[in-house]
N, C-alpha and C positions, 0 to 999 in steps of 0.2 A: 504494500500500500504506500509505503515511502518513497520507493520509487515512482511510482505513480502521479506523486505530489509533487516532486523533485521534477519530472519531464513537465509538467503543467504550469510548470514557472519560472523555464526557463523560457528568452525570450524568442516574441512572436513570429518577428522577420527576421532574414536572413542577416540585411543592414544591421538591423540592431542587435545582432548577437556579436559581428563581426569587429562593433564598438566596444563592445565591453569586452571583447578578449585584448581590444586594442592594437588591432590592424590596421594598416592607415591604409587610404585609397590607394595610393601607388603600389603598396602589394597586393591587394587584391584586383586591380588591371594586369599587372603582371599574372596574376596567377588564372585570369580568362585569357591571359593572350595564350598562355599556354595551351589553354582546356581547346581556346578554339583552332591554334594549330591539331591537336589532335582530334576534333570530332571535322580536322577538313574543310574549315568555316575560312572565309577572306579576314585578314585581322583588322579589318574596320569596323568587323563583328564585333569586337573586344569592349567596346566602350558598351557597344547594346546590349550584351551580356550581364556587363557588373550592373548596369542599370535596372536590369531586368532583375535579376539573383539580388539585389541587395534589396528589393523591394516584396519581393515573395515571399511568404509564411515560410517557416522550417513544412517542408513534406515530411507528410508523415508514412514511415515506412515500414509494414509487417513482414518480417523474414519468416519464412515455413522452411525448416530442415527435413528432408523424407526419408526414402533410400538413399544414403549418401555413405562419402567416408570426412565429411570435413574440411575436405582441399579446397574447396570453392571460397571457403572462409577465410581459411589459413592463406590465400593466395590474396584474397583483397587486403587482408591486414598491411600486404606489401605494395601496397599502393602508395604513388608518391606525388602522382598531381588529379586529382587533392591525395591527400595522407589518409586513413583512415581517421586520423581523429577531428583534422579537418573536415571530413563529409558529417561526420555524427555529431561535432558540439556545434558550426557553423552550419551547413546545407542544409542536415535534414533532420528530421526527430526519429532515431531507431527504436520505435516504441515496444519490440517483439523480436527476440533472435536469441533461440537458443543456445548458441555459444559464449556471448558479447554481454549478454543482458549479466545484472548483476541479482534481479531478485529469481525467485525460484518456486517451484510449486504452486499453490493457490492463486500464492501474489503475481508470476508470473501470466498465468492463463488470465488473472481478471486485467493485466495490462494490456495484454492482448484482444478480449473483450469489449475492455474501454476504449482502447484506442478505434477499432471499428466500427464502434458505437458514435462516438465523438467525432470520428473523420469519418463517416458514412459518404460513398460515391465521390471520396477525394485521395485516402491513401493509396498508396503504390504496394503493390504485392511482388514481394520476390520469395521465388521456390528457388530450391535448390534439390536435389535429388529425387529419383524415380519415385511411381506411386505405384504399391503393388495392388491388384486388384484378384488374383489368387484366393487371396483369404484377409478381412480386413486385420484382424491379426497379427500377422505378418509385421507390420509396423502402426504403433498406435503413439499418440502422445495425450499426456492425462488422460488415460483411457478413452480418446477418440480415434477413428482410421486415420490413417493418412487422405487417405478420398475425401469422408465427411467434413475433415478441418480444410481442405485446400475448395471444398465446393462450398462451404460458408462463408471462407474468408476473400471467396473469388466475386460472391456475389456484390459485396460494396466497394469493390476498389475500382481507381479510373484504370487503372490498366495493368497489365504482371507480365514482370520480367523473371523468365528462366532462365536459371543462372546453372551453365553447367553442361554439359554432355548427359548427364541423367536424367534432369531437368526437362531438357530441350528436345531430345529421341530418344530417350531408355538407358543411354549409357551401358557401363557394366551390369547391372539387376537384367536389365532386358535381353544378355548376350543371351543365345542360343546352349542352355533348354529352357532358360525363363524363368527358373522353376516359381516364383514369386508371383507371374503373370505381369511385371512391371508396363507401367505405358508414360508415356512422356503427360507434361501438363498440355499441349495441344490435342492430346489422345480426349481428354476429360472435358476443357473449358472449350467453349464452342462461340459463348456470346460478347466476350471482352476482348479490345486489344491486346496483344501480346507480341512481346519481345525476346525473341530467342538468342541467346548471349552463348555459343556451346565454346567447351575446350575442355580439358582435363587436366590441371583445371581452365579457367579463363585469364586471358591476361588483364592484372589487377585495374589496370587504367582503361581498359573498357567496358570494364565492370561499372566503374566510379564517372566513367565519359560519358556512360546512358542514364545515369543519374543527375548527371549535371545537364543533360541535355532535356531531359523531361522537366527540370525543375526551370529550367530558362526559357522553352518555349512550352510550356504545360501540354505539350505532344509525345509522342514516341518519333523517332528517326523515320527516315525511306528504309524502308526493308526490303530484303529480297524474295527469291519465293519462296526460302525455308523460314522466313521470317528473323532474320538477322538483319543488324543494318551495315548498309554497304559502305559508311563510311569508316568500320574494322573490317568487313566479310566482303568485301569488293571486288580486291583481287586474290591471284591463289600466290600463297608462299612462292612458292616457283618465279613468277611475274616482278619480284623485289630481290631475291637470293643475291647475295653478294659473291653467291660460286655457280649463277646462271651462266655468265662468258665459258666458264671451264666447261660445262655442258654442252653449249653450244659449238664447242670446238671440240665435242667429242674426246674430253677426259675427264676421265671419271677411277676413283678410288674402288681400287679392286678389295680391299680389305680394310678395319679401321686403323692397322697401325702399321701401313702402307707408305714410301716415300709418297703418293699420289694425296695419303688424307693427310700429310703431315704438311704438304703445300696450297691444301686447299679445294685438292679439286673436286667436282661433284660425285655427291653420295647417292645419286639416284641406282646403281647396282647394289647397291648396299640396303636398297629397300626404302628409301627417303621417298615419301609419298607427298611432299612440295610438289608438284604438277597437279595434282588432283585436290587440294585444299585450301580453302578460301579460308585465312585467317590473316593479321597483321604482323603477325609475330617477326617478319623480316626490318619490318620497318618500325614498328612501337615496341617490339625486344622487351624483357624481364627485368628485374632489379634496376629500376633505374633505369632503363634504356642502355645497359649492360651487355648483353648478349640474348642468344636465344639458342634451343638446339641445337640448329645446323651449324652454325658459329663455334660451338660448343664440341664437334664434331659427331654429333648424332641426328640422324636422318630423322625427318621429320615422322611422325605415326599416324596424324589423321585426324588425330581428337576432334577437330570440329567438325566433321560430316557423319552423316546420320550411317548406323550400324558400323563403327570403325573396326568394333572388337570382332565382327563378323567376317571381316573384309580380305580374312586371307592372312599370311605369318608378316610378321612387321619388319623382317629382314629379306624382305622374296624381291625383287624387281615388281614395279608394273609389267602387264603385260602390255604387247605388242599387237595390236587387232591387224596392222597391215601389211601382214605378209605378203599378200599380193602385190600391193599397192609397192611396197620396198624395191620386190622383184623386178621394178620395172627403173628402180635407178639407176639400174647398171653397178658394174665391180668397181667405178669410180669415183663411187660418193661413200665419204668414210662412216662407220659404222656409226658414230654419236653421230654425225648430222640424221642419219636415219633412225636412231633412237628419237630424235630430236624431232622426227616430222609425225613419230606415232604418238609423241606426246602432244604435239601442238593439236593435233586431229583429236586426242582423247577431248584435253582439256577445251578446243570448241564444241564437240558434242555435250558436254555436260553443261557448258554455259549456255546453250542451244534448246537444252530437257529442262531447265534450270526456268528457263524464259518462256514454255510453251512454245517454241519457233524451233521451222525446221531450216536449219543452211546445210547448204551443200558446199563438201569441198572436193575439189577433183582432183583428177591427178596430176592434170598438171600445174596447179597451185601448188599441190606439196611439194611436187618435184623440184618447184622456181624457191620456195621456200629454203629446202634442203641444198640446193647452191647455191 
């Protein structure tokens, strides 16, 4: 209950909370010019931002944890624009989240309650982890299903962001044989917008990016057709790789502790699924804008596209669907540019399925491609 009295007084708006920690305005523009290089924004955005955020109520935000393991949490704590503590005592009011919250039991379910109650048809819902629907059993919180708590808590929010690969298509609960009956929150909610955030976990700042962007234009982002937004899920790892040229020139690291990985070149034999994955990780990187993966010398896995754990051994190559199509390059084009024209062919087909649109490529585009 203390807790409860404690979030109801602290202050209203985002401005006036920003005053009393005693921020001055020239950091808090610097810290939207940042937000809007990352959500993509021109930085003449930046002023219409802090205008915008310093004037808006703290959002209020109820966390649902389900099937999960925790990584989705543990990955925003490492969040650096904003900070985690920045989004929770300035942005927003985390009135519910089982990890993070400090009360427990009774007192936590009735903050949960209240805040739903109090912010009806205006907080933000974020899930994080699969719902199994096998048996409500399976996973309950204060003895409710996972199902009943996320179909109650779905009816008064403006809109819920899944947070997560579990969250967002089933993740690991859902891998094959299911045994749980897992289904993602687009499986269940049918009538609110929703924001699908996937990764294993997510990288922390676009976690914190679509929070800042809902709270500044009280929207959700452009999504795409998995319902992610294109300004993280735009393009695929591959399209940014810092070891694309090394691919394109047909070298590629035959093993990881190879003179080939130790220079850099590309991991796509090595099972690196960067061609087929739409995440930012190339360009907004981990810790800090630190590294990522491939950087890291490990091949990407896939985490943000739906069934990754289904998708085949994490160390295999893509396949090659154009055999034929190759056969006709001749013994003169070396074997990475023809690695290179079965992935460009992959990766338009699925931006192609991705869009409802059919393109055609022929062969003699790949062929002009591939020299």
């Amino acid at each position: 209950m203390k807790a409860v009295e404690q979030a109801r007084s602290l202050p209203g708006t985002v401005g006036e909370g920003l005053q009393q920690r005693g921020v001055t305005r020239r950091e808090f523009l610097k810290f939207c010019t940042v937000v809007t290089g990352m959500l993509a924004l021109p930085p003449s955005m930046a002023s219409a931002m802090a205008e915008a955020i310093s004037k808006a109520r703290r959002q209020s935000v109820i966390w649902l944890s389900f099937q999960e393991c925790t990584g989705c949490t543990e990955s925003i704590t490492r969040s650096h624009s904003p900070t985690l503590e920045n989004l929770i005592f300035d942005l927003i009011s985390l009135d519910y989240h089982h990890t993070l919250q400090a009360a427990s039991g009774e007192a936590a379910e009735q903050a949960r309650t209240s805040a739903m109650k109090d912010n009806a048809g205006k907080y933000l819902l974020i899930v994080d982890g699969a719902i199994p629907m096998g048996n409500p059993g399976f996973s309950t919180i204060a003895g409710v299903s996972n199902y009943d708590m996320l179909v109650e808590a779905a009816k008064g929010a403006a809109a819920i962001v899944a947070v997560g690969t579990c969250a967002t298509y089933g993740g690991l609960p859902k891998a094959d044989p299911n045994p749980t009956g897992a289904v993602s929150v687009n499986d269940i909610i049918k009538d609110k917008p929703i924001i699908n955030v996937p990764g294993c976990p997510p990288i922390p700042v676009v976690m914190t990016g679509v929070l800042v962007h809902f709270l500044t234009f009280g929207s959700i982002p452009e999504l795409d057709s998995l319902g992610r937004p294109k300004s993280f899920y735009g393009e695929t790892i591959h399209d940014r790789c810092y070891r694309r040229p090394f691919y394109d020139q047909g070298k590629f690291a035959q093993t990881f502790d190879d003179e080939a990985a130790r220079q850099g070149w590309c991991l796509y034999k090595l099972g690196c699924k960067g061609p087929v994955t739409y995440n930012s990780c190339a360009t907004t990187k981990w810790n800090d804008g630190t590294s990522f993966p491939i950087q890291s010398g490990h091949g990407c896995i896939g985490c943000s596209e739906p069934n990754f754990w289904d998708a085949g051994p994490l160390y295999k190559a893509l396949s090659m669907p154009l055999s034929a199509t190759l056969s006709l390059l001749g013994a003169a084009a070396l074997a990475g540019a023809a690695a290179g024209v079965a992935i460009t062919w992959h990766n338009r087909s699925t931006k192609a399925a991705a869009k409802s649109a059919h393109e055609n490529v022929t062969v003699q585009e790949l062929t002009k491609e591939a020299k």
